[in-house]
N, C-alpha and C positions, 0 to 999 in steps of 0.2 A: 602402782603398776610397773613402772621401772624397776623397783627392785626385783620384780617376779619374772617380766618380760624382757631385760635388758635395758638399754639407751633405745629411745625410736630411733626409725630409719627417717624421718620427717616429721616436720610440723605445720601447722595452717594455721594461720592466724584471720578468722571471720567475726562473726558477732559472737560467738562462743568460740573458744581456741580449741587443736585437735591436735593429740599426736597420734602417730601413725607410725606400726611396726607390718610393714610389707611381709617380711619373710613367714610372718604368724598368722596373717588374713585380720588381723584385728587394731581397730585405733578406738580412743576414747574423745570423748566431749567434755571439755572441762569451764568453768568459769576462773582458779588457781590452780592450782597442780596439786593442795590438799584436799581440792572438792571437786571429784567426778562427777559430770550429770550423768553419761553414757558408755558404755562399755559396748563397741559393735563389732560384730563380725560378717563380713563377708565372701558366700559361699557362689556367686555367679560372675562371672563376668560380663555379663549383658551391661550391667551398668559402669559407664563409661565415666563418670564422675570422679573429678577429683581425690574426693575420699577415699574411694575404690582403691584397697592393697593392690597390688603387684600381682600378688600369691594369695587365695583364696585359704580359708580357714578348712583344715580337713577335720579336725577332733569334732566331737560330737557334745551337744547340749540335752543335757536331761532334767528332768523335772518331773517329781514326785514318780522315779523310777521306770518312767517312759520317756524316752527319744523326740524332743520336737522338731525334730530339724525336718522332715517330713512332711508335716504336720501343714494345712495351712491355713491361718487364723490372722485376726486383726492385733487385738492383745490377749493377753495373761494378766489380769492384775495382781498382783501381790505385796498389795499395800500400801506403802508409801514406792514403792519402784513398779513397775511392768517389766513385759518381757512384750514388745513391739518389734513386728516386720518390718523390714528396710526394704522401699518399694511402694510406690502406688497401688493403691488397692486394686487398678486392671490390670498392672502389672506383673511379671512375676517377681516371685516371691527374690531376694538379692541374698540376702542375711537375715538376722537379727541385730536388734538393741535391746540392749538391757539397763533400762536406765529409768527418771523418775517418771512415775505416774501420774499426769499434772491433772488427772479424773477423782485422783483421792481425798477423799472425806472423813477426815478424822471423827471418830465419835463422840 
């Protein structure tokens, strides 16, 4: 991700580690820094957390040639990863994560 997004603007160090690029709307979840569990973006500022960018994510997310960012759903599975809402499910909707699907069943 740094090669593509830069240096982070921040990091978190919790039970999983985060960095976090403000000016993009987006931080990742990692357990090293060669294995991302999550890729998240957030679109609201409602949520007052920590994690929460600076600067919301403006670019758009698409999947299978439709628009989710709209859209409002619990997951997407797609396999061994999802596409998971950021946000209590009464809540509204923050972002997305994109990251592992811990629901998957290998066959």
């Amino acid at each position: 991700m740094v090669e593509v997004l830069g240096p982070p603007s921040r990091e978190l160090k919790k039970s999983n580690d985060y960095i976090i690029w403000d000016t993009h709307g987006i931080f990742c979840g990692y357990t090293d820094k060669d294995h991302i569990l999550s890729i998240n973006i957030y679109q609201h500022k409602k949520d007052r957390s920590e994690y929460n960018t600076k600067k919301q994510f403006k670019g758009k997310l698409v999947l299978n040639n439709e628009e989710i960012t709209n859209n409002e759903f619990g997951k997407i599975p797609l396999g061994k990863v999802a596409i998971h809402r950021l946000g209590r499910e009464s809540d509204m909707r923050f972002g997305f994560s994109i990251g592992i699907n811990r629901d998957y069943k290998d066959s």
